[in-house]
Backbone bond lengths (Angstrom), bond angles and torsions (degrees), N, CA, C in turn:
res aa  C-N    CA-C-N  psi(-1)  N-CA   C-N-CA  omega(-1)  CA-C   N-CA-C  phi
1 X - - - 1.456 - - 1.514 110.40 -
2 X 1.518 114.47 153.47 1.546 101.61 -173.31 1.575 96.72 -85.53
3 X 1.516 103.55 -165.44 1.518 128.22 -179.88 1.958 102.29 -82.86
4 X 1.544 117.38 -17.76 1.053 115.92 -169.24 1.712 123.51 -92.67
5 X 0.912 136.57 150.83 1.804 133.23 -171.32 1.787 102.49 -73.81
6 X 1.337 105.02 -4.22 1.617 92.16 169.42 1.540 125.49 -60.11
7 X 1.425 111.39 137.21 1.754 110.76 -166.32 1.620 104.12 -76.91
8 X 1.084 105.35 124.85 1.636 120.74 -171.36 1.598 117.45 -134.87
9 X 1.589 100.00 4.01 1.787 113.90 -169.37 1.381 92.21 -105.60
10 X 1.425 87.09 142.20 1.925 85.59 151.54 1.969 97.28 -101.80
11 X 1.221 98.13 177.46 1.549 100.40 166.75 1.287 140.59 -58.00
12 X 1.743 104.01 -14.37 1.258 109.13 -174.92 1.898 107.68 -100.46
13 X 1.197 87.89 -36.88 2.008 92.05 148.88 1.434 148.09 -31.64
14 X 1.540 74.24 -68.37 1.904 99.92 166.22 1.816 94.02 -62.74
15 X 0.658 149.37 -83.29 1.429 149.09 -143.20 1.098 103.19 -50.33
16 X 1.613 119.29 -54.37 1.359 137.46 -167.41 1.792 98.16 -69.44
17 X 1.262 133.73 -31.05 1.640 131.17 159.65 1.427 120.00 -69.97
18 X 1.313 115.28 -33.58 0.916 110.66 175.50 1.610 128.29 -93.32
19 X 1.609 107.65 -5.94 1.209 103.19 173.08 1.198 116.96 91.55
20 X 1.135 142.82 55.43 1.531 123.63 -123.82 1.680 105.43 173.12
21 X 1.178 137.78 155.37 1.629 120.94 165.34 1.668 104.42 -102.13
22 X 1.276 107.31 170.57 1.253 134.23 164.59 1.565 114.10 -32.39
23 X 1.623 85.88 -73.10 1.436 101.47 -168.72 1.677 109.95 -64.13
24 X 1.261 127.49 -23.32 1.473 135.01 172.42 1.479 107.83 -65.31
25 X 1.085 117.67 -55.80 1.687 122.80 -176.97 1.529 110.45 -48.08
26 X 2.036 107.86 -44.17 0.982 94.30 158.93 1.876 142.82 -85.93
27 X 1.110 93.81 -9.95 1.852 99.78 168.00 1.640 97.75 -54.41
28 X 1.530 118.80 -46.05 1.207 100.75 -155.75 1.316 114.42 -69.05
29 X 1.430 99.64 -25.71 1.825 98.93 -165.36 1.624 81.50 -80.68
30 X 0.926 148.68 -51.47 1.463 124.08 -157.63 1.538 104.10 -73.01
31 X 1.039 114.76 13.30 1.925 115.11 175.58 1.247 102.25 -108.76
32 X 1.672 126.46 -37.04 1.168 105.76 145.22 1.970 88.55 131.16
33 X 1.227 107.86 -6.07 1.465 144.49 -174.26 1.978 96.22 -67.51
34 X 1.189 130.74 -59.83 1.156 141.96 152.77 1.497 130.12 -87.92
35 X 1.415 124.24 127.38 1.642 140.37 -157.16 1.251 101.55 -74.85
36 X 1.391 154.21 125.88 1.571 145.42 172.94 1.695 109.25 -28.71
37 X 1.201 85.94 156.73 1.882 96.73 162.97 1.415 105.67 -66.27
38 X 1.197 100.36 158.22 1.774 103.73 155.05 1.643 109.35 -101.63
39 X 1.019 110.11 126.70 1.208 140.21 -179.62 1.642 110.01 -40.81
40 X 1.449 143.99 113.58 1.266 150.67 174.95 1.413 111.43 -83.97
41 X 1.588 115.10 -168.16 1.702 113.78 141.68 1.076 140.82 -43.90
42 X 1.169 135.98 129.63 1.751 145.36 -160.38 1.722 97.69 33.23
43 X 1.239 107.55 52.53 1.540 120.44 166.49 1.370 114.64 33.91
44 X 1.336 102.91 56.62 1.897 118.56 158.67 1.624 116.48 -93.12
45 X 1.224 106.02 113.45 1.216 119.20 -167.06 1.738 100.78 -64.68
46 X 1.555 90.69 139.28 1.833 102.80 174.60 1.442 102.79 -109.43
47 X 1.621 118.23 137.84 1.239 106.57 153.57 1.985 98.66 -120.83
48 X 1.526 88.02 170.84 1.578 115.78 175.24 0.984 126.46 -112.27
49 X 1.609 111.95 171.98 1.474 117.69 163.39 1.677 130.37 -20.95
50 X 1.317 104.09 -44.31 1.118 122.95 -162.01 2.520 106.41 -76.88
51 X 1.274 82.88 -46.00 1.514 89.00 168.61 1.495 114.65 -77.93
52 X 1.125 122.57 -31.19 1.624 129.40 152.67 1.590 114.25 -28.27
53 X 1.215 113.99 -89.60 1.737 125.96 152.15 0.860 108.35 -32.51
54 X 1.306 156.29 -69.96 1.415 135.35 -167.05 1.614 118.51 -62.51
55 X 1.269 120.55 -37.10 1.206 141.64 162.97 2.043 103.03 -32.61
56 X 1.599 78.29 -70.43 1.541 85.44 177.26 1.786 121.36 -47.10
57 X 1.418 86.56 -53.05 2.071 92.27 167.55 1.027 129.26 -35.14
58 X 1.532 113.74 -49.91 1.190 124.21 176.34 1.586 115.99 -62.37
59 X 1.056 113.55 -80.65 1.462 120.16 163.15 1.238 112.60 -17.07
60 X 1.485 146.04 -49.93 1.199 156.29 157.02 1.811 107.16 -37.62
61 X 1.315 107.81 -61.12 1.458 93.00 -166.85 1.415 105.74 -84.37
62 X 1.253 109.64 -24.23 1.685 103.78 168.27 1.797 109.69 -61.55
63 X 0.905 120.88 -17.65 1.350 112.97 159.14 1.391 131.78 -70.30
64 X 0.961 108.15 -40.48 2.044 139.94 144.69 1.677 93.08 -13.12
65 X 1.010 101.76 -68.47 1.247 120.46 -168.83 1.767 116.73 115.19
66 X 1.558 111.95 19.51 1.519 126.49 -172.19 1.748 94.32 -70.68
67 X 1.674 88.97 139.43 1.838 90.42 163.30 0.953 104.26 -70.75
68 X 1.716 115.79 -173.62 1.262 116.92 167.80 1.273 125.38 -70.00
69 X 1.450 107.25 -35.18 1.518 122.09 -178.19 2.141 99.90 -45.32
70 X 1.056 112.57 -56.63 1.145 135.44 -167.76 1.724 111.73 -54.69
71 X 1.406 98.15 -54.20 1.338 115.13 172.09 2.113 103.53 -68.20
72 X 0.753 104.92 -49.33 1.812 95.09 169.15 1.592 122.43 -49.65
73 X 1.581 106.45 -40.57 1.339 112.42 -160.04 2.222 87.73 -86.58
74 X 1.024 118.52 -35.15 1.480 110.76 158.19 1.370 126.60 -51.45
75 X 1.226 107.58 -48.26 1.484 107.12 169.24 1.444 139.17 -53.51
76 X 1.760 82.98 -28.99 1.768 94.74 -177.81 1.379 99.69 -84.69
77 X 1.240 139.27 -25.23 1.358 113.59 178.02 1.407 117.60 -95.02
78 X 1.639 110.70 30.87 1.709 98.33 162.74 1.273 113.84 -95.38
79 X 1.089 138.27 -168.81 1.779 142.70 -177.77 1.395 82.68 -92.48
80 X 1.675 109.55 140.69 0.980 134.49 154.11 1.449 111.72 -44.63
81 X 1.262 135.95 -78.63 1.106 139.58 -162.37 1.700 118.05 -79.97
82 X 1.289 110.19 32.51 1.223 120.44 165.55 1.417 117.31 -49.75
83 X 1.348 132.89 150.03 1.161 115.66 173.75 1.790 123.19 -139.79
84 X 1.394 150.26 162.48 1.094 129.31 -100.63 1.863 96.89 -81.22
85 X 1.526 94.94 -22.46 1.879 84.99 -171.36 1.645 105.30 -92.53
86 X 1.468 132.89 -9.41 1.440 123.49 134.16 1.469 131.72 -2.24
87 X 1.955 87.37 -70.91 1.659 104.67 -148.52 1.844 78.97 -82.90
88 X 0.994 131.30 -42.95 1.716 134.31 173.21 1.320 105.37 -18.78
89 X 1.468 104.18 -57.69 1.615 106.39 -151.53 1.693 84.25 -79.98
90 X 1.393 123.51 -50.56 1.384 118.26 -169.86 1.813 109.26 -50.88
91 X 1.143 143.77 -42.87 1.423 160.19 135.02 1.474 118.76 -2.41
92 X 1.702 85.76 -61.77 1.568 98.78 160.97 1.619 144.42 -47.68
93 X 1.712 85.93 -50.73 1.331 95.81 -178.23 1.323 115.00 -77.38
94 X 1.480 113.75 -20.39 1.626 104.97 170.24 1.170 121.13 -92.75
95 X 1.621 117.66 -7.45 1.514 87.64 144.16 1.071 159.14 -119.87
96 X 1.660 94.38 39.25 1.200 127.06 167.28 1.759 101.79 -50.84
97 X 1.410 101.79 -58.82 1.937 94.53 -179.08 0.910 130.47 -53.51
98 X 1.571 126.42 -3.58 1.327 121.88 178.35 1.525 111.65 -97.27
99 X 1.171 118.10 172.86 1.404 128.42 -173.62 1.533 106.79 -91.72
100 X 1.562 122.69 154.09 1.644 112.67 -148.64 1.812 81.72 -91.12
101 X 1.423 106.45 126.25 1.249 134.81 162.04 1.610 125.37 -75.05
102 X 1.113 127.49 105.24 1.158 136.32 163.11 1.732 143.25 -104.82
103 X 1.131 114.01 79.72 1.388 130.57 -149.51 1.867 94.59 -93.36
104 X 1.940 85.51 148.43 1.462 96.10 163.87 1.511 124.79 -102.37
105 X 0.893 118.25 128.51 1.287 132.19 -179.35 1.728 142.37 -86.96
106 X 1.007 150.79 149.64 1.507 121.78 150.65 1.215 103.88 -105.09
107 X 1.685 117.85 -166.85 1.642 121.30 -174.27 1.392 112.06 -54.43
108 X 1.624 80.25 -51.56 2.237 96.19 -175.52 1.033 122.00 -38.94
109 X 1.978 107.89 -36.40 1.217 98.66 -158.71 1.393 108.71 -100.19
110 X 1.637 113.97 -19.58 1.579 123.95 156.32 1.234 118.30 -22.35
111 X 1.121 100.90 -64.27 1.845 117.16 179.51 1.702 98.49 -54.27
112 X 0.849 121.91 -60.25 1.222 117.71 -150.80 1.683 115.33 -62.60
113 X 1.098 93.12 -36.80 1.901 129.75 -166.54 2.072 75.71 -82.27
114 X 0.892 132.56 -51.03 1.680 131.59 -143.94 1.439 95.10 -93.42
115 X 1.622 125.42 -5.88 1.343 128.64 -172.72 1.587 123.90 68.71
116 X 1.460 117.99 2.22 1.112 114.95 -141.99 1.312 106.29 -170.79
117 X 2.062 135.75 109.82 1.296 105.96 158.32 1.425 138.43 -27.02
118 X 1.018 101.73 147.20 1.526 98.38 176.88 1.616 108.59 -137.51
119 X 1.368 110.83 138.61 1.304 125.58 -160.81 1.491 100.43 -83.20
120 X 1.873 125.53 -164.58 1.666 83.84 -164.54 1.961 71.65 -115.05
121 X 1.125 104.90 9.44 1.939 112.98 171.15 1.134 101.58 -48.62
122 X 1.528 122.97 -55.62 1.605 143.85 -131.80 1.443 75.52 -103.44
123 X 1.630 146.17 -61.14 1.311 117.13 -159.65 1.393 108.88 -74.66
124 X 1.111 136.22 -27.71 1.490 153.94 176.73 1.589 95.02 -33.05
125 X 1.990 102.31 -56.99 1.167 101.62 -165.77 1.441 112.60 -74.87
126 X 1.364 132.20 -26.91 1.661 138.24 -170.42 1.235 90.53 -65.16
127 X 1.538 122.88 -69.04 1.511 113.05 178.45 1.415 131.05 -53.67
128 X 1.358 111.31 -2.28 1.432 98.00 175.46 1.635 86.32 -83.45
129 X 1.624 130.38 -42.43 1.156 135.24 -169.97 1.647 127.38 -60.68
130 X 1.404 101.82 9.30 1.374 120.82 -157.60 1.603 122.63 17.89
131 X 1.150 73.61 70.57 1.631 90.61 -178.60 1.902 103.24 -118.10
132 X 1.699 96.77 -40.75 1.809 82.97 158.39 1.311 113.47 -143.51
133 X 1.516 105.69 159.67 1.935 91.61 -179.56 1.546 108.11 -114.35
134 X 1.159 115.31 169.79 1.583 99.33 177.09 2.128 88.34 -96.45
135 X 2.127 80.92 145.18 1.421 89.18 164.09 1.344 99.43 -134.85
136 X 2.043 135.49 122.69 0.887 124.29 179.05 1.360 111.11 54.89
137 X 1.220 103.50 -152.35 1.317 121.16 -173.51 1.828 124.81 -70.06
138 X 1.678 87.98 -9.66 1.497 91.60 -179.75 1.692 99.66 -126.10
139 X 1.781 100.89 -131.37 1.607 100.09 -160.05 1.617 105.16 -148.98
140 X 1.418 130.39 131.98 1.002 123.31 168.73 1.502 104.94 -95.20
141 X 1.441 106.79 136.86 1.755 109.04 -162.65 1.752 104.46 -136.01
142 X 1.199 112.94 127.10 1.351 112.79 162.92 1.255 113.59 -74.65
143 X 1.303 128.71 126.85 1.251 142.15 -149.12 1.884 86.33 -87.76
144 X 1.340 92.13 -72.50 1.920 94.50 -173.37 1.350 133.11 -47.14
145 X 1.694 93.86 -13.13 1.752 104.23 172.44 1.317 118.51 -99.07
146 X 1.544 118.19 -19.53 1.828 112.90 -166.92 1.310 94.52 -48.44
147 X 1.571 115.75 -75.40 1.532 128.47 -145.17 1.612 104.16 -45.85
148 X 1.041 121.31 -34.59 1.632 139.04 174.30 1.220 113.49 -59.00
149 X 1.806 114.41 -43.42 1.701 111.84 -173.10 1.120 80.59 -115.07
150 X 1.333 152.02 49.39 1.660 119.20 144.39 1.664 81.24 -111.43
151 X 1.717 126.86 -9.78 1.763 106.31 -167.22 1.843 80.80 -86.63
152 X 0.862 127.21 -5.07 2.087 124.86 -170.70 1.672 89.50 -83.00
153 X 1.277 125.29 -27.36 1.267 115.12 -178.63 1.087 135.33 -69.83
154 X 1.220 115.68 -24.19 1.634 145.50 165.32 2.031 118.29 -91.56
155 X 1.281 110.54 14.92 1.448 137.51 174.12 1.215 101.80 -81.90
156 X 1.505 139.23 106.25 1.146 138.35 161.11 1.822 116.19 -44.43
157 X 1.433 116.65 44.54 1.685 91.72 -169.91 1.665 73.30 -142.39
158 X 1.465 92.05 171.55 1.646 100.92 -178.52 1.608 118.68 -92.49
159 X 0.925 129.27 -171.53 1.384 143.01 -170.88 1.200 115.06 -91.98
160 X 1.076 118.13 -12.00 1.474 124.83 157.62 1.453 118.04 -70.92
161 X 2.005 101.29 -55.43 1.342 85.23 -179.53 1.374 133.02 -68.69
162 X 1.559 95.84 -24.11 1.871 97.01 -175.49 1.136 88.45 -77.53
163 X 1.232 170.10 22.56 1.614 149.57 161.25 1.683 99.82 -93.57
164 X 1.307 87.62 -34.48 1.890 99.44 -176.99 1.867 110.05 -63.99
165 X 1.473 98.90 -36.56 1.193 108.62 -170.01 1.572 115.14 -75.36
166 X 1.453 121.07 -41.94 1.100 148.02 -169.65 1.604 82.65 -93.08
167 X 1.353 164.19 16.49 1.527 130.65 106.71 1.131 128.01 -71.65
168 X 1.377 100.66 -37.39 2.005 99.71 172.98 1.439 117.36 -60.28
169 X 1.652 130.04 -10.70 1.202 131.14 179.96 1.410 103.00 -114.71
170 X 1.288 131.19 -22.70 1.664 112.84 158.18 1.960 109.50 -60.93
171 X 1.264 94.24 -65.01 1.415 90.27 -179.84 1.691 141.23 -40.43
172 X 1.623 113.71 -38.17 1.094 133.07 161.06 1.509 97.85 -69.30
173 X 1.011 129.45 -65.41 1.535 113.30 -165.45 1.548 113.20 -64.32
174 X 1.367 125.97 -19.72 1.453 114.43 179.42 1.613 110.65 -90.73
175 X 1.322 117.49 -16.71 1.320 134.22 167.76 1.787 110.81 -59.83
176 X 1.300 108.94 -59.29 1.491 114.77 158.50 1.479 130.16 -58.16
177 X 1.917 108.57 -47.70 1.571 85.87 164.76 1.576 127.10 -79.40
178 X 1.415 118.27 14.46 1.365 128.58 164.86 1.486 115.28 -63.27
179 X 1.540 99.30 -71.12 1.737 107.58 164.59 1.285 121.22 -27.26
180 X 1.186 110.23 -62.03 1.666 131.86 -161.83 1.745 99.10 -64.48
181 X 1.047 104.28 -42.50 1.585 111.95 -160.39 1.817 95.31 -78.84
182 X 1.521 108.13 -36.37 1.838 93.77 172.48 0.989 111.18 -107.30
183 X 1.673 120.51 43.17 1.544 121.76 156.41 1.476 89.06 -107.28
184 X 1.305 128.31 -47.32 1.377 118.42 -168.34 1.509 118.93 -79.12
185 X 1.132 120.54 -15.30 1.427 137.43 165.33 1.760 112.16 -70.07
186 X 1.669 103.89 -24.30 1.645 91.18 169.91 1.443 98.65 -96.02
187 X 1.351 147.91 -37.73 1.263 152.72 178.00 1.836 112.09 -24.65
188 X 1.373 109.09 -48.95 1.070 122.81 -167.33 1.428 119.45 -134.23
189 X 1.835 111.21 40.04 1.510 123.23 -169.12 1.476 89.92 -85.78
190 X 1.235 125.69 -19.74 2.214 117.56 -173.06 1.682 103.91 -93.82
191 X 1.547 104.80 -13.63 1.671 96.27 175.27 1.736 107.82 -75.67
192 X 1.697 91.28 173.02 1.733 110.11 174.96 1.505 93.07 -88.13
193 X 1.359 96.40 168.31 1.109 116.29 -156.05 2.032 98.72 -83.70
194 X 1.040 114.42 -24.05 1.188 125.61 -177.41 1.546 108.31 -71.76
195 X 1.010 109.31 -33.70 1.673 118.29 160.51 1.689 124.33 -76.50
196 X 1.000 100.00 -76.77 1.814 106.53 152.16 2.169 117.70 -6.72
197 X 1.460 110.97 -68.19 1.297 120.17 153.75 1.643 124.02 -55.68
198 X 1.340 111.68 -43.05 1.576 109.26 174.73 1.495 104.27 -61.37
199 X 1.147 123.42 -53.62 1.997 132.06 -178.10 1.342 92.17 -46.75
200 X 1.218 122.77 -53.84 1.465 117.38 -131.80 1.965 85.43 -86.04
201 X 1.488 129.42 -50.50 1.310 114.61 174.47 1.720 118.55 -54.77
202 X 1.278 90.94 -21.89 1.781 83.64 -169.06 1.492 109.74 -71.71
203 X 1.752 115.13 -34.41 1.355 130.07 -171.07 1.321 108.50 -81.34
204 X 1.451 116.29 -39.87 1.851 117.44 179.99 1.399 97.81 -27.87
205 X 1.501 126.36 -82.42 1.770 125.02 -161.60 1.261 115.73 -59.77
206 X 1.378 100.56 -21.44 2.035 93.90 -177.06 1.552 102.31 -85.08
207 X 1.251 122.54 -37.40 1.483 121.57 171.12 0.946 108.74 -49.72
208 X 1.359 141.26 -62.00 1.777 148.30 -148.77 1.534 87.67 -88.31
209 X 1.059 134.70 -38.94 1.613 122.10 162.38 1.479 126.07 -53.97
210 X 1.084 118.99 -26.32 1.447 129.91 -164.73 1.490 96.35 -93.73
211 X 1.797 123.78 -65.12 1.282 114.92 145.58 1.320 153.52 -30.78
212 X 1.297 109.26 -32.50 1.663 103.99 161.36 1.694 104.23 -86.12
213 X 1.647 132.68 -33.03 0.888 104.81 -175.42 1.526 140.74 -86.15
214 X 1.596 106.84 -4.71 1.457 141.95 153.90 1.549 95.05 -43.49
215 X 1.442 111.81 -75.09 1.273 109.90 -161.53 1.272 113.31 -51.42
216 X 1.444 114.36 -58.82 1.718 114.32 -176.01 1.368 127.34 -56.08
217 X 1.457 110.57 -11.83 1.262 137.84 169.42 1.657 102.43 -60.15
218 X 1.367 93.98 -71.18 1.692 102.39 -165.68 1.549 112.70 -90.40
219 X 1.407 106.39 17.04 1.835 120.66 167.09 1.705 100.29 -80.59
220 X 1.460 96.27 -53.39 1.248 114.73 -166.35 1.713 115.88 -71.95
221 X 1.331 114.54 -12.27 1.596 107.51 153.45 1.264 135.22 -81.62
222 X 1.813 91.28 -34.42 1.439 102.62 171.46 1.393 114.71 -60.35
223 X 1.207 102.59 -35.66 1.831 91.95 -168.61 1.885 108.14 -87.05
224 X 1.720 106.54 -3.15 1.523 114.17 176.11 1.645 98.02 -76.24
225 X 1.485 107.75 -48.26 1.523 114.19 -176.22 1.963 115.22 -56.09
226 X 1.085 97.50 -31.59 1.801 114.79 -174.01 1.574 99.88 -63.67
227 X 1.651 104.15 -67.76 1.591 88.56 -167.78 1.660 98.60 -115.25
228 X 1.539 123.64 59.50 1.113 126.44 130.23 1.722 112.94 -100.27
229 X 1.484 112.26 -10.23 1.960 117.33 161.18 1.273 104.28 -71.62
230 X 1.355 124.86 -27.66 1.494 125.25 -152.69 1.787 93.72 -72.17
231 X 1.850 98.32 -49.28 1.128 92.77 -155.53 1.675 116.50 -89.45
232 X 1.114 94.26 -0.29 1.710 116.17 169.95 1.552 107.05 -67.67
């Protein structure tokens, strides 16, 4: 599938990326949770990028542990016209609240969980990405990172650079939640400790929101500044 929200799935695609059945893809759209296909030749529905990500959303807050009811009434207050790296960052930030998950796996279920055969090139590469390790016969897998490094797999850049890239963004980001953590640690050095923990859950998601959206902010000049030199 490309990087773009053009509909290029059929339904049985999308499911099969997303991991997901048939018949679920369709509950959702009739709940109203997923936007219709757009309509192809002899009216075979396409989906995109964009139902991809949402797919993923869902799955995310159902991990939350949100009913469905719950997960609808979230949905309705995003912008309609969100689009697929939007709903990403929104994905993101919730699961930022969860605690880092590390599940065992076998191959079968790699694939299944990864949306996607996977060649044993491509796991070679997740594990270099520590995203999975081999255990025995199967796999210890960070759940919150696959979906992230199996979309790095389809990144036109090499393995160098994303390894390169993925230190400059651990490092900056633990450097920042350092700061952050002894600004908020003096904020609330005269509270009890029973308060102290209440701040600190309430602020986790609004922080990691503010941080990814800072960043994408200031990704997005840099890369305005890059190829407005290019074209100079």
């Amino acid at each position: 599938m490309t990087t773009t929200d053009e509909p290029t799935l059929t339904i049985d695609e999308l499911a099969a990326r997303a991991g997901v059945t048939v018949r679920t893809v369709r509950f959702y759209g009739t709940k109203g949770l997923l936007p219709p296909p757009v309509l192809g030749p002899r009216r075979v529905g396409r989906y995109g990028a964009g139902h991809l990500a949402r797919l993923a959303l869902i799955e995310e807050l159902q991990h939350q542990g949100m009913t469905l009811a719950a997960i609808e009434r979230y949905l309705r207050q995003l912008p309609a016209d969100l689009s697929a790296r939007d709903l990403a960052l929104h994905r993101a930030v919730v699961a930022s609240w969860a605690p880092d998950t590390v599940e065992s796996l076998s191959r079968e279920e790699l694939d299944r969980r990864a949306g996607r055969p996977l060649s044993e090139a491509e796991v070679e590469r997740l594990t270099a990405m520590d995203v999975v390790a081999r255990d025995g016969d199967g796999f210890r897998v960070d759940a919150g990172l696959l979906r992230l490094g199996v979309e790095l797999l389809d990144v036109p850049l090499s393995q160098e650079t994303v390894l390169a890239a993925r230190t400059v963004l651990i490092e900056h980001s633990r450097a920042a939640a350092r700061e952050l953590s002894g600004l908020l640690r003096a904020a609330v050095a005269d509270r009890g400790p029973q308060d102290v923990k209440s701040l600190s859950a309430h602020m986790h998601p609004l922080v990691v929101q503010a941080l990814l959206t800072t960043f994408q902010r200031s990704l997005k000049e840099e890369l305005r500044e890059w190829l407005d030199g290019d074209e100079g």
